[in-house]
C-alpha positions in Angstrom: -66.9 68.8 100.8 -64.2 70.1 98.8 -61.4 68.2 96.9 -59.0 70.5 94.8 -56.3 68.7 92.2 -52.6 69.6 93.2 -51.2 67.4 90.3 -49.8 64.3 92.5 -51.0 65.4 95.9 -54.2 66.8 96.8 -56.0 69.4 99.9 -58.7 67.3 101.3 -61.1 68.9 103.8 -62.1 65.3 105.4 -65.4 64.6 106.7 -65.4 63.9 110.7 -67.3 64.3 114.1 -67.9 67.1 113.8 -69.2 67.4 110.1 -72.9 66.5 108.6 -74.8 67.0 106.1 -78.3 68.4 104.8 -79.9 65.4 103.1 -81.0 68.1 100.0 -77.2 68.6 99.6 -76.1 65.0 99.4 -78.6 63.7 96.9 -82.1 65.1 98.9 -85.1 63.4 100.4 -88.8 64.1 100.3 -88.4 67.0 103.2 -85.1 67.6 103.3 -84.0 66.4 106.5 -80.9 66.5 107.8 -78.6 63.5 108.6 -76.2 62.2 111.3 -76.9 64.8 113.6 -76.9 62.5 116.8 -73.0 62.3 117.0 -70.7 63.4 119.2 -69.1 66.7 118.5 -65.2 66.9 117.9 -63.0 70.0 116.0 -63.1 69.7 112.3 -60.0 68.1 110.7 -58.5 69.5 107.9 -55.7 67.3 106.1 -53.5 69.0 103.7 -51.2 68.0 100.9 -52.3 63.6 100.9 -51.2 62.1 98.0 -53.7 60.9 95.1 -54.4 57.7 96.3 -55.1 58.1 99.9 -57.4 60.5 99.3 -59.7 58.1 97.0 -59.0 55.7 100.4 -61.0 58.3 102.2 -63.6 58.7 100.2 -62.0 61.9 98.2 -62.6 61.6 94.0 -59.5 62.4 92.2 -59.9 65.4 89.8 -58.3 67.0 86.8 -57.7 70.3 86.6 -61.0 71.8 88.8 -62.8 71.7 92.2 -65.8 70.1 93.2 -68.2 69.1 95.4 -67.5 65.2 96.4 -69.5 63.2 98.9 -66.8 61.6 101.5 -68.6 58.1 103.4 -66.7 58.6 106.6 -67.0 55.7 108.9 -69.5 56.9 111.2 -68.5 58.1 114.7 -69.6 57.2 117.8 -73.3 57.8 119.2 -74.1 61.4 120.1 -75.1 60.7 123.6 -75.2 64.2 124.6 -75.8 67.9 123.0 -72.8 69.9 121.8 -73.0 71.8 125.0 -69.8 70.6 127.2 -70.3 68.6 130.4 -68.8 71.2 132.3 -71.4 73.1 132.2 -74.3 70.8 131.7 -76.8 68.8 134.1 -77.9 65.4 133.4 -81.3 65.1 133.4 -81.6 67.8 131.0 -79.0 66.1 129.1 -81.3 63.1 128.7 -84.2 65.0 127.4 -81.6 65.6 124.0 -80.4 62.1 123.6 -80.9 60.3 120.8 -82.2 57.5 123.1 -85.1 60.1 124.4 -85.5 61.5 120.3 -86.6 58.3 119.5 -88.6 56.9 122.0 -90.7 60.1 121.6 -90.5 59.1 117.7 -92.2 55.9 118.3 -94.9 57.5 120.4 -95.7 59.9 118.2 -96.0 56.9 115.1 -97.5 54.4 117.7 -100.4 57.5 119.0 -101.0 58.3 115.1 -101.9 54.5 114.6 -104.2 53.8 117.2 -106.1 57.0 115.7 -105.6 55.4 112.4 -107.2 51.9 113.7 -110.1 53.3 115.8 -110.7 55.3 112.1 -110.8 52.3 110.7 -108.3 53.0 108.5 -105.6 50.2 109.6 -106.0 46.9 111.4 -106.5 47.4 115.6 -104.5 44.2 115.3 -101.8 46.2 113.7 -101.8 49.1 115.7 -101.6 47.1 118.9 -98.4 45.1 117.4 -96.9 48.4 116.8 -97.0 49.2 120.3 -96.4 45.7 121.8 -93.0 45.3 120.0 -92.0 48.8 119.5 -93.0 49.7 122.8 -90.7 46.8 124.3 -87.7 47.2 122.1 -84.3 49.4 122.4 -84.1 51.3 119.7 -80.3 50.3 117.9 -78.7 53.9 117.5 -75.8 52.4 115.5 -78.2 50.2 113.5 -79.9 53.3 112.3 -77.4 55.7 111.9 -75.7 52.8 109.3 -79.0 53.0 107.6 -79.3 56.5 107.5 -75.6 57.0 106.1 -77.4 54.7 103.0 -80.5 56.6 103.0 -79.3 60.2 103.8 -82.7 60.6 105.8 -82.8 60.4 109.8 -86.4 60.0 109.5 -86.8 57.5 107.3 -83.6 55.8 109.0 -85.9 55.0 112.4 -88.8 54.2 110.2 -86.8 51.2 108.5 -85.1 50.2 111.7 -89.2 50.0 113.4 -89.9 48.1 110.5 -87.2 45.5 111.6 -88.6 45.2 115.2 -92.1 45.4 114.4 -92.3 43.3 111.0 -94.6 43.0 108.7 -97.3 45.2 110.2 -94.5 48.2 110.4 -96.2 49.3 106.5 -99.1 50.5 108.1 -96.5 53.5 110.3 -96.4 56.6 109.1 -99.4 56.8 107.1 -100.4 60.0 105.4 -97.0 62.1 107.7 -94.7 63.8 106.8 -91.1 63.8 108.4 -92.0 67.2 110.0 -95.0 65.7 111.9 -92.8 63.8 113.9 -89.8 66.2 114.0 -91.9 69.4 115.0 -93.9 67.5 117.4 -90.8 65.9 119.2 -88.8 69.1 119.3 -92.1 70.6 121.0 -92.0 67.8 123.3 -88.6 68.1 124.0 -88.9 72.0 124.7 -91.8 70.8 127.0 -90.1 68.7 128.8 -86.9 71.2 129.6 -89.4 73.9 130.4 -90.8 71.9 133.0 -86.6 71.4 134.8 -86.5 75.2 134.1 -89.3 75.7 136.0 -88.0 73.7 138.7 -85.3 75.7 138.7 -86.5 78.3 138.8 -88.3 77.7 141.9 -85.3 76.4 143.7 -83.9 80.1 142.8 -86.6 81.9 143.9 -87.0 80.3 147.6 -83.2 80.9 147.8 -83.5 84.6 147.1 -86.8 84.8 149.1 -84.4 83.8 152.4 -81.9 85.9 151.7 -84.3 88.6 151.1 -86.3 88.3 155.0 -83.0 87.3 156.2 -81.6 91.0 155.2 -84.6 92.8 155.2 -83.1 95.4 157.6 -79.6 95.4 156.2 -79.3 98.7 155.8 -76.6 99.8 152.5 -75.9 102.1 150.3 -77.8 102.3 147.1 -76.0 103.4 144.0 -77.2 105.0 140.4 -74.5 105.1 137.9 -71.9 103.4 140.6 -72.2 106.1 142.6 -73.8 106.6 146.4 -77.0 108.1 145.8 -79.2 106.8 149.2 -80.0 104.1 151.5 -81.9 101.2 150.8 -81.6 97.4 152.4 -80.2 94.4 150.8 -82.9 92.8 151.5 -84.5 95.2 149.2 -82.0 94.0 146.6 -83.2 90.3 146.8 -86.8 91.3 146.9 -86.4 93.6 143.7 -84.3 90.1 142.4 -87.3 87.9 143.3 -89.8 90.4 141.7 -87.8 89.9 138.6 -87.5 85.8 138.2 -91.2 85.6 139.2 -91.9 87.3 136.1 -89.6 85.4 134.1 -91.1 82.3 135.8 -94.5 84.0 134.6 -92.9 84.0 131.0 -91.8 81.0 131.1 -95.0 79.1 132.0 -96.6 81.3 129.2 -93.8 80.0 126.6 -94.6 76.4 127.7 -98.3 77.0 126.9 -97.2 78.6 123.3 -94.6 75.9 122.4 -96.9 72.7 123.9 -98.5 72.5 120.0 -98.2 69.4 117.8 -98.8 68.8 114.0 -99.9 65.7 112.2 -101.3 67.2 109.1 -99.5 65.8 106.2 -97.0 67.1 103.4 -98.4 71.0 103.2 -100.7 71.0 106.6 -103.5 69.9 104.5 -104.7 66.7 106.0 -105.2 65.3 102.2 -103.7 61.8 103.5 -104.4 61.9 107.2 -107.8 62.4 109.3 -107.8 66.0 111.3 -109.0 63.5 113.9 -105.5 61.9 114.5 -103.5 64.9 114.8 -106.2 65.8 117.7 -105.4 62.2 119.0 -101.9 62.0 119.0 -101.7 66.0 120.5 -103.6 65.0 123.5 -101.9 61.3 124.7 -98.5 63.3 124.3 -100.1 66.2 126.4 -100.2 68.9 123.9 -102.6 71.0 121.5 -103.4 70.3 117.9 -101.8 73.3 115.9 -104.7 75.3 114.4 -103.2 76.2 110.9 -99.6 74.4 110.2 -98.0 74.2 107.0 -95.5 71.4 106.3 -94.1 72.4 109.7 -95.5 74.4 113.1 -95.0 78.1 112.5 -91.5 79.6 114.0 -93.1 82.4 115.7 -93.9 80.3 118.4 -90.3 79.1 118.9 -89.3 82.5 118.4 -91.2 83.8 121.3 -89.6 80.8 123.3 -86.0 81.9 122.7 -86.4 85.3 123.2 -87.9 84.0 126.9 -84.7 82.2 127.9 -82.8 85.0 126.8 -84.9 87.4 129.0 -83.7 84.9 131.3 -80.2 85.0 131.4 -80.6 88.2 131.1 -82.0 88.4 134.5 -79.2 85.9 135.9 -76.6 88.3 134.4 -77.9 91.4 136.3 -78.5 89.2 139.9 -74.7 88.1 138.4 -73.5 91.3 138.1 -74.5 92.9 141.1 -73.0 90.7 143.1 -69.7 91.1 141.0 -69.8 94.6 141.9 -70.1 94.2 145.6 -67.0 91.8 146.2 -65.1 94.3 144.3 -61.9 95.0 146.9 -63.0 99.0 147.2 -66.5 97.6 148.0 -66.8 94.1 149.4 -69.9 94.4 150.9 -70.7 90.8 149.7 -68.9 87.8 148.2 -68.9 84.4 146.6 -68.1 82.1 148.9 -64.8 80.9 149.2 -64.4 77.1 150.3 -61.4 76.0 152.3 -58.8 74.9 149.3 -60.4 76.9 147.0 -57.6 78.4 144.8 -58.5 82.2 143.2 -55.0 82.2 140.9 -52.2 80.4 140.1 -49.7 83.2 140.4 -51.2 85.4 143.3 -52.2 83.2 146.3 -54.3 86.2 148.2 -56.7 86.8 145.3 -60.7 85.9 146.0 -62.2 86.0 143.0 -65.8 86.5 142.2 -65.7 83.3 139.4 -69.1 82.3 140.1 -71.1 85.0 138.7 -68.5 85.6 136.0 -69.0 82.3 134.6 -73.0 82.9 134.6 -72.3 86.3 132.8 -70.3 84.8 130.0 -73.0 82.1 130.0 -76.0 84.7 130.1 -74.0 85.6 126.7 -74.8 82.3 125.1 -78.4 81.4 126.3 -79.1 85.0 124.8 -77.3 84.0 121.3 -80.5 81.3 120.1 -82.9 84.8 120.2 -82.2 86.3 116.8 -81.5 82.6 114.9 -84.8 81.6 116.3 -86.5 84.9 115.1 -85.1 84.4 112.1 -86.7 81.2 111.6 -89.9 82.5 111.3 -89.6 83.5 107.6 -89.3 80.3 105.9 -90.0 80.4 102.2 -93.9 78.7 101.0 -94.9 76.0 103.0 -91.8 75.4 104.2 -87.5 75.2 103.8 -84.9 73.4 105.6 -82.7 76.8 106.8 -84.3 76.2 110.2 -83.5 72.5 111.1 -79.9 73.0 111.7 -80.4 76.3 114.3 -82.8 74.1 116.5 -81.0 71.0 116.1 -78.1 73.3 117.8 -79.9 75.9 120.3 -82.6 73.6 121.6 -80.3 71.6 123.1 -77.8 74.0 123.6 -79.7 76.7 125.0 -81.7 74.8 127.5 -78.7 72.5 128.8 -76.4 76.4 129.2 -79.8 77.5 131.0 -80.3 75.0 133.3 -76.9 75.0 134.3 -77.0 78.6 134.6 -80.2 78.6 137.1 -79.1 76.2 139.2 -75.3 77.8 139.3 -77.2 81.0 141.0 -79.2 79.2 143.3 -76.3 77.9 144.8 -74.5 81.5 144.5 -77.5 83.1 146.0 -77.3 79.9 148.8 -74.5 80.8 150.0 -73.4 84.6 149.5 -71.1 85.9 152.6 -72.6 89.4 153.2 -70.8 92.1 155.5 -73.5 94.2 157.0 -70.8 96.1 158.7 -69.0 96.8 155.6 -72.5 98.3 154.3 -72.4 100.5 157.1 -68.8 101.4 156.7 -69.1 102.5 152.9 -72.2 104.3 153.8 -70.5 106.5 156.0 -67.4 107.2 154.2 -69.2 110.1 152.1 -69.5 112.1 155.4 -73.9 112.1 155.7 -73.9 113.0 152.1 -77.0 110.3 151.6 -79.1 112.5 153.2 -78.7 115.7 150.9 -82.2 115.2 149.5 -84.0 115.0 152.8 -82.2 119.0 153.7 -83.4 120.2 149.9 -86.9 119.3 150.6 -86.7 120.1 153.9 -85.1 123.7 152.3 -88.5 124.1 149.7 -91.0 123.6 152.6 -89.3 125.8 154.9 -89.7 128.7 152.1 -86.8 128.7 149.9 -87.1 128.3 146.2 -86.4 124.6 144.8 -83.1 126.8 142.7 -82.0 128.2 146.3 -82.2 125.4 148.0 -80.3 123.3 145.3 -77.3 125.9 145.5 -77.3 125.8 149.3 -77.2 121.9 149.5 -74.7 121.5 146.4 -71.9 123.9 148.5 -71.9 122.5 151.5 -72.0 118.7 149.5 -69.2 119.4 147.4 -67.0 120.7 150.2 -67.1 117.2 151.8 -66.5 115.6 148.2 -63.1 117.7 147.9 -62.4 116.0 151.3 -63.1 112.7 149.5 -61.4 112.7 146.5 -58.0 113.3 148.3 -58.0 110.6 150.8 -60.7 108.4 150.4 -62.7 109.3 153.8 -64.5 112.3 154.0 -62.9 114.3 156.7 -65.4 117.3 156.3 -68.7 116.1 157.9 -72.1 117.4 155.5 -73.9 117.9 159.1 -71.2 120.0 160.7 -71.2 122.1 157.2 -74.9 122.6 156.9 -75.2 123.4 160.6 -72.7 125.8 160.3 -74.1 127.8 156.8 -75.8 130.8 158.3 -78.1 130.9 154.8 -79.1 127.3 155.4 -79.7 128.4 159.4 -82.1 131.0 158.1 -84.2 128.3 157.2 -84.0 125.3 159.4 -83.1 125.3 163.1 -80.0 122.6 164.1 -83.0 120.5 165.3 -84.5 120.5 162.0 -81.4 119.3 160.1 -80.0 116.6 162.6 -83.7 114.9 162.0 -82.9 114.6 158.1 -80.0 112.4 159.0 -82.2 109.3 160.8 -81.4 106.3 158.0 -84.9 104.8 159.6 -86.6 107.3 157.3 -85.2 105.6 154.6 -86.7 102.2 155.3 -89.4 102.8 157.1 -91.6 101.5 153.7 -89.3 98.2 153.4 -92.6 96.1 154.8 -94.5 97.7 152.5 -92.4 96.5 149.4 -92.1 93.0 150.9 -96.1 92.6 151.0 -96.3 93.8 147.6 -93.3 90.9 146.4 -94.2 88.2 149.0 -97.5 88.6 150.5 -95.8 89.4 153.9 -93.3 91.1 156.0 
């Protein structure tokens, strides 16, 4: 926070909603921990030119003559109930799994596991350990209660560990005995990425069958494929949803494998020593919350982990952005072999009433875009100085949350794309046919080679009849020279292939007649 002397008036940048602050920065804490980060996110105020005195009202310090750091005490805002993500694009039940309702209810667990460890050690009172549980268990954690003690105490951690000690009483000394602030933090957030895995993977699922349906339902859709936007030859679109499904099942595939990598917890004191704490508790406390022990941690669980994590939900969106983009392509006007569909008073622009506009899969493009901007913060987490630094608690704090609410949002926005596509099979057709046969040119150069002609001949021969019925294209859009007629009528091509011989190269069935075989390689049936 900066407050610079003007003489009578001052520039105050004034804390708000949107502000907080690294507990190192505003007079530190044993780990560092940063504060007040369960608010509600608003734009950042900045109040220019307020006179001397109503700065020092809002916590500015008058100066003489320099700038300097001040520490504002804004009243605190209202209860971050929700990530920053906005609620247009977020679901809640992933939502949940981020509020600060769910943060520390996992908190208490993870203090309440650690003591019954602690008490079958013999290290604290059972009696204790089972108070812990009776009256934290039963109580409602006061979110406003311990944000006003944090805002004293600059330290979320030790904020909910004073607000315990007020439900549980006297027997609240023995929480938290040989942790460290990480212990809980780094298992949580492992937790937490646990938990939205597991909606992800619903997700995904629901994706999958959708695209699975779509897929047998079009099997034999026959269209035109297309390498570098041009016609090159036929395929199905059923073929497209299969290649589709091929791809989330590996992502799903990832994803379990990221689950398995992030599902680690730490309870192993200061540095990852265990000079304060039995090994035998972080073992404890990992299994009743359903994860693994972390072999070797240091103050916190190593970032590669997390790292790997992120860069799978960007593969991810990645993969919804090419499904999205697809799609975009075919409900262009030129092509429109396939569209979003459009519901009855659905609007596609406020000035031109006839536009249908692919919105859908634009939105998961752009959205593709932020899932995919958590991969190189995360992987840059990894190299934290020693045993460990804060420069990684504020990127999670932001992209867990973030990252997994855009996600699931995004996953289940395609499902319902993928639901309910219009496709036009005789628009397929249609487009096919507008280059004149020119699909088949590879079938008549093969056909060229094994009928004696060298691979350079047969190339020419092809090329000059093809490029005859392009010139027909390019000036009105249909091809109006047909590649058959040409070829049948090219006396070199003749010498080589009776009229029989090239009207067989132009059967499209020759260009699916493997379309089961595919399917029982994606599916396990046809």
């Amino acid at each position: 926070m900066i407050v610079i002397d003007l003489g009578q008036q001052q520039n105050v940048i004034l804390p708000d909603e949107r502000q907080s602050f690294d507990s190192d920065e505003i007079g530190g804490s044993p780990d560092g921990h940063e504060g007040l980060r369960h608010q509600k996110w608003v734009s950042c105020a900045v109040i220019s030119h307020i006179p001397r005195s109503s700065a020092s009202k809002n916590g500015g310090f008058p100066l003489k003559g320099r700038a300097r750091s001040a520490i504002p005490q804004p009243t605190l805002p209202k209860t971050r109930t929700e990530p920053a993500m906005i609620p247009r694009y977020s679901r809640q039940d992933m939502v949940d799994i981020w509020s600060p309702e769910s943060k520390f209810r996992i908190w208490f667990e993870i203090e309440a596991h650690a003591c019954d460890a602690l008490a079958e050690l013999g290290v604290i009172p059972e009696d204790a350990a089972k108070t812990i549980w009776e009256k934290g268990g039963a109580a409602t954690f006061d979110i406003d209660r311990i944000d006003e003690i944090e805002r004293e105490t600059k330290h979320d951690v030790i904020a909910f560990l004073t607000h315990l000690a007020e439900i549980v009483g006297p027997d609240a000394r023995f929480v938290h005995q040989g942790m460290t602030s990480s212990d809980v933090l780094d298992t949580c957030f492992n937790i937490q990425l646990v938990k939205a895995t597991d909606l992800l993977l619903k997700d995904m699922d629901e994706l999958l069958a959708a695209i699975k349906r779509r897929a047998f339902e079009h099997k034999d859709t026959v269209t035109i494929g297309r390498s570098h936007g041009i016609h090159a030859e036929p395929v199905t679109f059923g073929l497209k949803m299969a290649q589709a499904y091929a791809e989330f099942d590996r992502c799903k595939a990832r994803l379990l494998n990221a689950r398995e990598e992030i599902a680690t917890g730490a309870i192993s004191g200061a540095v990852g020593t265990f000079a304060n704490i039995d090994p035998r508790v972080e073992e404890h406390v990992a299994k009743a919350l359903g994860l693994k022990a972390e072999p070797v941690s240091t103050q916190v669980i190593p970032r590669d982990r997390h790292a790997m994590y992120f860069a799978t939900l960007g593969v991810i969106a990645s993969s919804i952005e090419r499904l999205a983009t697809e799609i975009r392509h075919l409900q262009r006007t030129e092509v429109l072999e396939a569209e979003e569909f459009f519901s009855k008073g659905q609007k596609g622009s406020s000035a031109m009433p006839h536009k249908r506009n692919p919105v859908l899969t634009e939105n998961l493009t752009g959205l593709a875009r932020l899932v995919r901007m958590s991969t190189v913060p995360a992987m840059e987490n990894v190299a934290l100085w020693h045993e460990r630094d804060i420069s990684h608690s504020s990127v999670e704090r932001m992209i867990g949350p973030d990252t997994t609410v855009t996600l699931d949002f995004a996953l289940a926005r395609l499902t319902g794309v993928i639901d309910k596509l219009v496709v036009y099979p005789e628009r397929m057709m249609g487009n096919m046919d507008r280059l004149g046969g020119l699909v088949h040119s590879q079938r008549i150069l093969l056909a060229l080679t094994q009928a004696g002609s060298s691979r350079e001949d047969a190339y020419r021969l092809v090329q000059r009849n093809a490029m005859k019925v392009w010139d027909s294209y390019q000036v009105s859009g249909d091809a109006k020279v047909d590649f058959l007629t040409e070829l049948l009528n090219d006396e070199d091509v003749r010498n080589y292939l009776s009229e029989e011989e090239i009207r067989d190269r132009f059967d499209l069935g020759y260009h699916t007649k493997n379309v089961d075989v595919i399917f029982e390689r994606v599916f396990g049936e046809s």
